[in-house]
N, C-alpha and C positions, 0 to 999 in steps of 0.2 A: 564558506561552503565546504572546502578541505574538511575542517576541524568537525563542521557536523556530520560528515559521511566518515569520517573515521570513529566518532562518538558512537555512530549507529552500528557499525561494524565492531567495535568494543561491546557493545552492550548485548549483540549478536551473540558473539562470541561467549561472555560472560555466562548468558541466560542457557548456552548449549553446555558449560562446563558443569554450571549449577545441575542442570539435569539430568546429566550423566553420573553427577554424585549419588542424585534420587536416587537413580536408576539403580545405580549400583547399590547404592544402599537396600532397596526392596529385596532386590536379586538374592541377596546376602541374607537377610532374614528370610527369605521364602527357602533359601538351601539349606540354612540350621532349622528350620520349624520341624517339631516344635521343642520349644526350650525350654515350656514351663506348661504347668496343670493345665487340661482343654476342658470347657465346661459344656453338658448337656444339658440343655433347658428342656423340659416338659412339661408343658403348659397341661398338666392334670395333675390331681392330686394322688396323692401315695394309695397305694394297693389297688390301684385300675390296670386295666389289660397293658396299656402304655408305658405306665411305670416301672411295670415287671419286667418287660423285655427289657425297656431303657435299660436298668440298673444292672441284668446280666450283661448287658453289650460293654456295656463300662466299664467292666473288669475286665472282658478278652479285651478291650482296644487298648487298654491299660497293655496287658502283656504286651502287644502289638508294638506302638508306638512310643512306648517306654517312657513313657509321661504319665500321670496319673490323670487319670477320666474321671469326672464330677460329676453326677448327677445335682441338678438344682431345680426343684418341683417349684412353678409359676403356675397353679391353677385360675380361670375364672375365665367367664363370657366364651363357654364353648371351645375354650384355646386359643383366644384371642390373644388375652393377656401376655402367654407366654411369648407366641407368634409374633408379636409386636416387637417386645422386647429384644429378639433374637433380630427383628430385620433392622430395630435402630443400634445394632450392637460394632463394635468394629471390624470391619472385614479383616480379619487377622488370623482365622484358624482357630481361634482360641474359646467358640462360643459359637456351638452348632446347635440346629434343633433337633428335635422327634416329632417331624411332623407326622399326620396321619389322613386318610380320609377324611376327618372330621376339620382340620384347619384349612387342608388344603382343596376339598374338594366339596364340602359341604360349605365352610362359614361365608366364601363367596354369594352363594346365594341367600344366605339367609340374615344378611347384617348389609343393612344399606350404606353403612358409613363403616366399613371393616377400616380398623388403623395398621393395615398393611394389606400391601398387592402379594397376590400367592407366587404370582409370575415375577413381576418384574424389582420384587426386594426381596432376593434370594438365589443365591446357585443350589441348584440341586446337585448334592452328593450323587445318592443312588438311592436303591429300594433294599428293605431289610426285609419284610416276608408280607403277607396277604394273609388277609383272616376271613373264618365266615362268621356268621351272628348264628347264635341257637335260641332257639325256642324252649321256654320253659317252665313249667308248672309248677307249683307247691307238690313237694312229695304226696301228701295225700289227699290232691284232689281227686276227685270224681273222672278228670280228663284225662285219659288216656291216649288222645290222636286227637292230630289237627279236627278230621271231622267232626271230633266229639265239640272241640270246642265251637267252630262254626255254628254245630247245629243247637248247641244248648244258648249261645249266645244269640240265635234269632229268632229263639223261641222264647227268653227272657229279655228284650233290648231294657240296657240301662242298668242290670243286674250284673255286668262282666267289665270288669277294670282289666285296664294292663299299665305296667308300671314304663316309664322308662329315666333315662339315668339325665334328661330334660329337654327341652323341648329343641326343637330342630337337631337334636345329636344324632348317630348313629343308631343309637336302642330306641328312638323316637321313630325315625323314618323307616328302618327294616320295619317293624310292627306299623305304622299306617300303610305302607306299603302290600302287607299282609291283608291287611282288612280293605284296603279297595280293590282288590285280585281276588280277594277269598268272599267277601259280601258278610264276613261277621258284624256283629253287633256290639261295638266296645268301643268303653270310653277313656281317654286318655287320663292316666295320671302322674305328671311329668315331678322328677325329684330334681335336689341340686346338683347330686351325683350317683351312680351306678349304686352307692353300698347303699344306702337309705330304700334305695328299691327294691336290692337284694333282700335285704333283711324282711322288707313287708311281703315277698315275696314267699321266703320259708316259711313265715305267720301267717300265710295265707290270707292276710289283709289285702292283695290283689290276685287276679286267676293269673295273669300270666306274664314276660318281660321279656325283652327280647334283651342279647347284648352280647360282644366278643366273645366267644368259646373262650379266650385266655381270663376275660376278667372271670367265667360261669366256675370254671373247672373246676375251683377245690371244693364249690358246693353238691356242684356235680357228682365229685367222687366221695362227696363225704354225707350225699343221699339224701341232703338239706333239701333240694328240688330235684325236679324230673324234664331231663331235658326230649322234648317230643318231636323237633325235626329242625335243619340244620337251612341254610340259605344259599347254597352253595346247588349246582346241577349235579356232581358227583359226591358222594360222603368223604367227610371228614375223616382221617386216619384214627385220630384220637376218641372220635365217638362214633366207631363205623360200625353199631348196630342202632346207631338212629339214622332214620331216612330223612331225606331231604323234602322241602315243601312242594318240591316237585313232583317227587315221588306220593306225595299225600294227596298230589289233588290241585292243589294250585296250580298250574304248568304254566310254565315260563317264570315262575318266580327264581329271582337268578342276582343276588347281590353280597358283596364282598368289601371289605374292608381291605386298608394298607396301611403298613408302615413306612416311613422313610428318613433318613436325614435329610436337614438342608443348611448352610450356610450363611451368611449377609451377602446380598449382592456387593459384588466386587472382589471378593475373596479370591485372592491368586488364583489363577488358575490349579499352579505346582501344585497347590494347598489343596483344593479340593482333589486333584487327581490323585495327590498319596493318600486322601482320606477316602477314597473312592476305594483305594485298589488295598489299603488294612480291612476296610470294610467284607469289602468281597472275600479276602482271604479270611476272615473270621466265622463269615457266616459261612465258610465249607469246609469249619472245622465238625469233624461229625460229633463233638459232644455240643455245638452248639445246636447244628443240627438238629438234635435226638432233642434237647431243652427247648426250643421252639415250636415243633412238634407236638411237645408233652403239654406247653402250653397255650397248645391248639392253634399255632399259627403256620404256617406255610410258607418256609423258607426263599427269600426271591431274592436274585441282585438284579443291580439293572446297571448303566451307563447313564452319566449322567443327563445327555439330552434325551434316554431314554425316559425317565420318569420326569423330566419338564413335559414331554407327550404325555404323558399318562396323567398330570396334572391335570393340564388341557381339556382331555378328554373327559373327566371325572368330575370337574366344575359343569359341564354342561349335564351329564345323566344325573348328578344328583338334584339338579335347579328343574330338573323336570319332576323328581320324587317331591323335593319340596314343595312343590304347585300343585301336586296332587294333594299331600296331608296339610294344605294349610297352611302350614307351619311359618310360623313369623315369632323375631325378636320382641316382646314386650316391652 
């Protein structure tokens, strides 16, 4: 009986030393992190609104953290793809996302078997800025203003497309959103991405698209189309002589996009706080600032159980927008 109560007390003992090695072992790599190249996943494909930011944030967090920042584009299934990948990735610091409205706050309700929880496989970093959706026409259409379009569109029903960048995204839902607050007449025409729509958009092959000011802008400024009112209650800095759809007529139309980082769950804590606190220090660098802005986003930090709230909160308003347009995974 001696020898088995001191066996048990050895093995005690043993099992607290071993874990104290762990321990100190983590402790240890979470106080040099990080050591080598961190990688950005963006579950979109190159030259979307998401991308663009990603890729400037990658060089300041570069200067930042004095490791070299990766951008690695995972497009497919709404940003699922990439989303996946990042929540089965190692919690180690080394392999954060860009999530955005669209992963975290729309694919919840629109994928009945999502291959990841928005909540509970991920630490949320923080938030990088908030975006609005604009409205926009072929430069030389006929449309001049929201009303134009309403009224021509329920006087021809069937004759007025709108593009979006596919189905249950963000340029999907602002635009059904629109037509069941506004009573227009249009029929959806969903692409695989933002450009294919853009493009049939300047050819006037559809009247109209909705989609992030950052991804619209260079069209915008380069007079390919005509952007006609913004989504947001207040204008937009970047395009503050177009009114909002509030201001047009729709009242109460009122929706906004986001950006964010996120992590794997499990991710040290230390890890996320320092990526927390490069983050926030980047984005209140005024040239990044002034680059956010230009491409039409709206600089935001947050904390990080700040934006697990805003998560939360954004899976339920958008499962109510999805109920409205319909909208389901094929």
């Amino acid at each position: 009986m001696k020898n088995a109560n001191f066996r048990r007390v050895a093995y005690a003992m043993l099992a607290t030393v071993l874990f104290g090695l762990s321990s100190a072992s983590v402790v240890a790599q979470t106080a040099q992190w990080p050591t080598r190249s961190i990688k950005i996943v963006i579950p979109f494909g190159a030259g979307g609104g998401t991308d663009v930011i990603g890729r400037f944030l990658a060089q300041k967090l570069t200067e930042n953290l004095g490791q070299t920042v990766v951008v690695d584009n995972r497009p497919g299934a709404g940003g699922s793809l990439g989303s996946a990948e990042v929540a089965r990735a190692p919690a180690d610091g080394y392999t954060i996302l860009l999530g955005s409205s669209s992963t975290h706050g729309i694919n919840p309700g629109m994928y009945a078997k999502l291959p990841y929880d928005p909540l509970k496989d991920f630490e949320p970093i923080g938030l990088i800025a908030t975006n609005l959706f604009v409205m926009s026409v072929p430069n030389d259409s006929p449309v001049k203003t929201v009303a134009d379009l309403v009224r021509l569109s329920q006087a021809s029903p069937g004759q007025y497309d709108y593009a979006s960048s596919g189905n249950g995204t963000t340029s999907h839902l602002a635009a059904a959103l629109f037509v069941h607050m506004s009573g227009a007449k249009l029929t959806h025409i969903p692409y695989k991405s933002n450009v294919p729509g853009l493009t049939d958009l300047m050819a006037g092959r559809v009247a109209m698209m909705f989609d992030n000011i950052t991804a619209m802008q260079r069209q915008i400024s380069a007079g390919m189309i005509r952007p006609i009112a913004t989504t947001g209650l207040k204008r937009n800095v970047a395009l503050k002589d177009v009114p909002t759809l509030d201001e047009s007529g729709v009242k109460g139309y009122d929706l906004q996009g986001w950006f964010c980082f996120l992590a794997p769950a499990g991710t040290p804590i230390d890890i996320v706080t320092r990526l927390n606190q490069a983050l926030v220090k980047v984005i209140a660098m005024p040239e990044v600032t002034e680059k956010l802005i230009a491409f039409g986003a709206d600089p935001e930090t947050s904390t990080p159980q700040e934006l697990k709230n805003l998560i939360a909160s954004e899976i339920i308003k958008y499962k109510k927008i999805i109920d409205i347009a319909g909208a389901k995974v094929e």
